[in-house]
N, C-alpha and C positions, 0 to 999 in steps of 0.2 A: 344488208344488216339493219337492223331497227332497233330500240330500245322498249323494252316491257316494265313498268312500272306495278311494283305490287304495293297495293296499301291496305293500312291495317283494316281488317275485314271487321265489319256488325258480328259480336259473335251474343248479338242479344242480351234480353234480360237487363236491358236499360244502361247497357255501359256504354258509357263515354270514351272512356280512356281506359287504357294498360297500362302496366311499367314491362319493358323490356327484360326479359334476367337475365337471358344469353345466346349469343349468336353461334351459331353452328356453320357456317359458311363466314369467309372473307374476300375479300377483295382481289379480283381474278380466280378465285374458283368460278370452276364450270358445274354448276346444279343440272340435276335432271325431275322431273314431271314428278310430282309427289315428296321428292324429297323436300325433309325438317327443315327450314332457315332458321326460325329458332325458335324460343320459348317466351312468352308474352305470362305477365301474372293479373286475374281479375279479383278483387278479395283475396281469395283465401287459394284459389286454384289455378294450376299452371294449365295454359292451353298452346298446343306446339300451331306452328304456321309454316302451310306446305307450300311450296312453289306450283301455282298450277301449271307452268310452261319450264322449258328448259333451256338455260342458257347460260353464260358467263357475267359474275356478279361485276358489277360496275361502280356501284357505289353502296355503304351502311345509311340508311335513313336517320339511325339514332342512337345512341351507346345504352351500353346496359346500365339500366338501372335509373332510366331517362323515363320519362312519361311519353307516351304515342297515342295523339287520340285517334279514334276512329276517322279513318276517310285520309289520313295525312300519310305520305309518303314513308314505308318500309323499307323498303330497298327496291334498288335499279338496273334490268340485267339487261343485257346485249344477248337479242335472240337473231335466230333467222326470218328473216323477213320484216313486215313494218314495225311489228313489233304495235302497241298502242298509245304511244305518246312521239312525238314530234322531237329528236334531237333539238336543244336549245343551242345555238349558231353563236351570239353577240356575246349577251350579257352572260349565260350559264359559262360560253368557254374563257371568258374573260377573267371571270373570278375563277375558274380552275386554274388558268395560267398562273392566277397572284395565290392560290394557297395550294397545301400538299394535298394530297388524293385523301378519300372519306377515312381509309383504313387508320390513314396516318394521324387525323385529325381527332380519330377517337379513342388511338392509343396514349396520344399527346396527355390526354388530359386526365389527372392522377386520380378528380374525382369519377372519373368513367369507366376506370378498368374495373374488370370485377376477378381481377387478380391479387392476391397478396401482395402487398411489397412490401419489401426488406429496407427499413432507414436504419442506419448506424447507429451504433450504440460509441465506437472509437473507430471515427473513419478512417484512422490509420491502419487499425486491428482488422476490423469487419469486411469480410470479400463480398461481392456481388454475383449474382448468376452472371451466368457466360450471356456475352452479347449477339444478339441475334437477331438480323435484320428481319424489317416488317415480312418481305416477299419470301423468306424461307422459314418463317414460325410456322413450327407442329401444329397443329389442329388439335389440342385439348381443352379439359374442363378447368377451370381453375383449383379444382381441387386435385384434379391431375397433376399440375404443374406445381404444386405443391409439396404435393409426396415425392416428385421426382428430385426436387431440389433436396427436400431432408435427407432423400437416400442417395444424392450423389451421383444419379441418373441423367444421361446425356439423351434429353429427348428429340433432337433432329438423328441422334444414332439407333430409334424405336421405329419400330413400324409398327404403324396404326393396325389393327384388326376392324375399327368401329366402321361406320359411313363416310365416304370420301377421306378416306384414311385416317379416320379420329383416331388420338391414343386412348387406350381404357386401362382401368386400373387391374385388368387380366394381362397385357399388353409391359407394364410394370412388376409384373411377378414375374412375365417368364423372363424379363430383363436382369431381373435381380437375383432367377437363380442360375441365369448365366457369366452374373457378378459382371454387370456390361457396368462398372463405375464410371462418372465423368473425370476426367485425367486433373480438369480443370475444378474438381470439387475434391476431390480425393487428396490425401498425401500418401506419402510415400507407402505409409500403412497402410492406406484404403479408410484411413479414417478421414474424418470430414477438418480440412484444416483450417476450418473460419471459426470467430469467436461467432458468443452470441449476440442476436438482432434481434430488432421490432421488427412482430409482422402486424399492419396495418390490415383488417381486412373491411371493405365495403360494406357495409348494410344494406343488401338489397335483395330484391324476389322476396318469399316467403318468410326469412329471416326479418326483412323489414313490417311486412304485415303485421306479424305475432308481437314486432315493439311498439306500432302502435294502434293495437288492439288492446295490449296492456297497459299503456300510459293512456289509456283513453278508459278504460274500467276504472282503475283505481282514481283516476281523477277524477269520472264523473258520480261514480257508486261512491256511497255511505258502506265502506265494509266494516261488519265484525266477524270473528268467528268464535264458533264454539265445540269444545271438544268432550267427546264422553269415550268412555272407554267400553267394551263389548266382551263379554265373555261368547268365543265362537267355540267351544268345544263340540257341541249342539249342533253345531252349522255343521264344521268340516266333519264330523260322523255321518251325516245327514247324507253329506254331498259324494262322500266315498262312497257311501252304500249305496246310493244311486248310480253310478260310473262303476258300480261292480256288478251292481243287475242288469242294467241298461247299457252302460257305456257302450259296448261293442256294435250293438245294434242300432243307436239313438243318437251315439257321438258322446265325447267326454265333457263331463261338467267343472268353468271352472267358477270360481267365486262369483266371478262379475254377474249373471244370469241370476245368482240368489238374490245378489245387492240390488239389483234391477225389481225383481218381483218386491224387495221389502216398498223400496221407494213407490212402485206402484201402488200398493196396501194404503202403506201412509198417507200418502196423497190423498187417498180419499176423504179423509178429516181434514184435510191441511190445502185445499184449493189454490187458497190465498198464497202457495211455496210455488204452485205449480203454474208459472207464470211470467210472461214477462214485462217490462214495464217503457213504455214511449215515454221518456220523461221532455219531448218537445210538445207531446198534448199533453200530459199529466195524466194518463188513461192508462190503468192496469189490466195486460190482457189475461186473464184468468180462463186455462184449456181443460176442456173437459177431456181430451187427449195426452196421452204421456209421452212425449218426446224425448229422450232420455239422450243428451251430446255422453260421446265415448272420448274423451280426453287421450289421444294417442300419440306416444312420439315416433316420428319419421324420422328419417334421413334428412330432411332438411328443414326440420322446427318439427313444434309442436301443432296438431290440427285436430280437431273435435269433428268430427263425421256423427250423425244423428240417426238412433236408432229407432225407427218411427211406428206408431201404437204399439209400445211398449204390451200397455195393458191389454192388447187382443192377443198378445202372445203365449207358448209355454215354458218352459224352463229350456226345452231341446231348440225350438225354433229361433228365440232370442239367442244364445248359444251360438248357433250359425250365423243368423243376420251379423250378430256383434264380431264376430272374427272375419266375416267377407266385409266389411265396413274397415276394421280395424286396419284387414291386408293393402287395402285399396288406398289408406291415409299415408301407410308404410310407404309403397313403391311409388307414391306420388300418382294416382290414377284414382284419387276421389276427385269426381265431378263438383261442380258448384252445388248444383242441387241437394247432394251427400252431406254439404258442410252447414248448411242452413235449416233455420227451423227447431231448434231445440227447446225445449220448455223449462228444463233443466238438466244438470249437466253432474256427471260421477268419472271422476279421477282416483287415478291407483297408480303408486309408483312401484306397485309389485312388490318383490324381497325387498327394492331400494327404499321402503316406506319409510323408514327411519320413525317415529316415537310421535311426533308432533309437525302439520305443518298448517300455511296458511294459505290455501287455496285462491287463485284470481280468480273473480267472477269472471262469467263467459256473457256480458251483456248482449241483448237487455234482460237476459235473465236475473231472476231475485235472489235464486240460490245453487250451491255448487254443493255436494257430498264427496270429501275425499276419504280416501281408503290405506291407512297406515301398515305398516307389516304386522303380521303375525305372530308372536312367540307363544312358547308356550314359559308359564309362570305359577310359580306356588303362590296361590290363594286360600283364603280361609273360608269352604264353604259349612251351612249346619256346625261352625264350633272345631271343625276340622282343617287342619293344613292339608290341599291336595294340588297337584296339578293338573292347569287347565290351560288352554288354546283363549290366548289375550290378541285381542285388537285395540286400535283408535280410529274412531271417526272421526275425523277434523275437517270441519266445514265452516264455508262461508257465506254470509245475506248481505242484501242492502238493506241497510236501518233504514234507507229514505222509504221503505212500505214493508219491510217486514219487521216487527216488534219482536224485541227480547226474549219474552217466552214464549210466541207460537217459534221461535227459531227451537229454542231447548224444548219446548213441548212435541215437534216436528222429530228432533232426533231421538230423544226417550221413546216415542212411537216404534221409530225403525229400530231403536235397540231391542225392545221388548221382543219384535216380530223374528230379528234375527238370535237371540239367545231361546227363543221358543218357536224353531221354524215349522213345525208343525202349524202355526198360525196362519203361515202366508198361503196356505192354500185355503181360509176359512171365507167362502165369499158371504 
């Protein structure tokens, strides 16, 4: 028997280092050839790390949510044969005799799980999960083990469906409608007999990114924003009739593809919007390409995937790219390359628009266009009270280069174009 050292692999594009987000394998699992160890985060994207050999894990190189540069030790398996590194004899067995095994060392440590935990609220009142040793814990995600605790679910009483018997949260439903409660979470009713707790949860992976992507915008942008209001009656008749000639054939139209073409029109006055800005050289790069970031939320934060020449597009083609873009940010399967390169950036919170918001910049971009919900409102158009299809655009610049009124000059552009969309096809 030998020992196989994996370490973190060049996964290019000038990275140094990863953060950890979570391990898929423990200590004395036996992995086979291809299978996940875990997940590694670079920016903004998760990249999984296979095992190229097969063997029994021996040691975690690092806890989640730990920094790994490239070249430095992953994890240590016991393979057949020499395997590629040299058992250490003296000093490596010496210090494993003085401390516990890796597993243990990395559950020790409360800043490294990327589990919930539960602190007391009256630690006379407040119960704890059921204890259970390192060598016989489930194999789940933390968000697994989360849901399982609320619902009272006994997960060394689950069998895994996932890879080397992961539990999944399919695995959890068919648990819960065989009413498999924990004896030890339940009372007598089957209700849950604990008060309430603090759940502390980690800031790590992608959740960590997005905070400090965001304390890094608002700290280093000069934001303002400015908000005008949009009469879409115009639009959404526009966009039905189109989705009732075409749709079937061409694919459904939805807002986003219009909002897209205003921004591109506009742009064309407005260079100086379409841009973004290195404020370590003080140099504004101004594209004669429209990059257009799709502001999406995922499963696990938010991520701006980039809809790339905007402008060589049509309404059906953009449509597609934006929704195979959009899917890919969803399930966690946008590449790096997907998430960079934006020139500017259009955000929708859908129906959840609510009236008024204040968009973060997505630097080093200069400006972001958000997109408020819809209603329809009695207006007074020609001297007449009627009803009409109301929006707000509520958008954000950096003052440190974009000025006052090319900001409001910029959005009156795109109002014009979208309450008279006949316009956005005038080249």
């Amino acid at each position: 028997m030998g020992e196989h050292v994996i370490r973190m692999p060049d996964i290019g594009e000038g990275i140094a280092q990863v953060e950890l987000v979570e391990w898929f394998v423990k200590v004395g699992d036996t992995v086979s050839e291809d299978q996940v160890l875990a997940d590694v985060m670079t920016d903004k994207a998760t990249v999984d790390i296979p095992s190229p050999v097969q063997g029994r894990v021996l040691a975690l190189g690092a806890s989640p949510g730990q920094t790994v540069a490239v070249g430095s030790e992953l994890i240590r398996l016991e393979v057949q044969g020499p395997g590629n590194e040299k058992p250490a004899v003296s000093s490596a067995s010496t210090e494993a005799d003085a401390r516990p095994p890796a597993e243990e060392q990395i559950t020790a440590s409360p800043a490294a799980t990327t589990e919930p935990r539960l602190a007391s609220v009256a630690s006379a009142s407040v119960c704890a999960p059921p204890s259970v040793g390192e060598s016989a814990r489930p194999l789940a995600s933390p968000a697994v083990r989360q849901r399982a605790w609320d619902s009272g679910l006994d997960l060394a009483a689950i069998a895994g469906s996932g890879p080397a018997g992961r539990i999944l949260h399919e695995d959890l439903d068919h648990a819960l409608a065989r009413g498999a409660l924990s004896p030890t979470a339940a009372g007598s009713d089957g209700r849950h007999a604990c008060s309430p707790a603090i759940e502390e949860v980690p800031v790590i992976g992608l959740r960590r990114k997005i905070a400090e992507r965001m304390q890094e915008a608002t700290r280093r942008a000069a934001h303002f924003s400015y908000v005008e209001e949009i009469d879409a009656t115009a639009l959404e008749a526009l966009r039905q009739q189109l989705n009732s000639q075409w749709g079937e054939r061409r694919g459904r139209l939805t807002l986003l593809p219009l909002l897209v073409r205003a921004l591109v029109v506009a742009l064309r006055d407005f260079p100086q919007l379409n841009a973004r800005y290195d404020d370590e050289r003080q140099v504004i790069e101004r594209h004669s390409a429209v990059h257009v970031g799709i502001a999406t939320q995922g499963s696990q934060g938010l991520l701006v995937p980039v809809l790339r020449d905007a402008q060589a597009g049509d309404l059906w083609s953009n449509a597609r790219e934006i929704a195979r873009i959009a899917e890919a940010a969803r399930e966690g399967k946008a590449e790096r390359a997907l998430l960079s390169g934006s020139t500017i950036t259009l955000t929708s919170l859908g129906a959840l628009g609510g009236i008024v918001s204040t968009p973060v910049l997505n630097l080093p971009e200069v400006a972001i266009v958000g997109v408020n919900r819809m209603v329809e409102r009695p207006m007074v158009v020609d001297g007449q009270i009627t009803i009409r299809r109301m929006m707000n655009l509520s958008s954000s610049f950096d003052h440190r280069v974009v000025d006052g009124m090319d900001a409001a000059r910029f959005i009156q552009a795109v109002r014009q174009l979208l309450e008279q969309p006949a316009t956005l096809f005038i080249d």
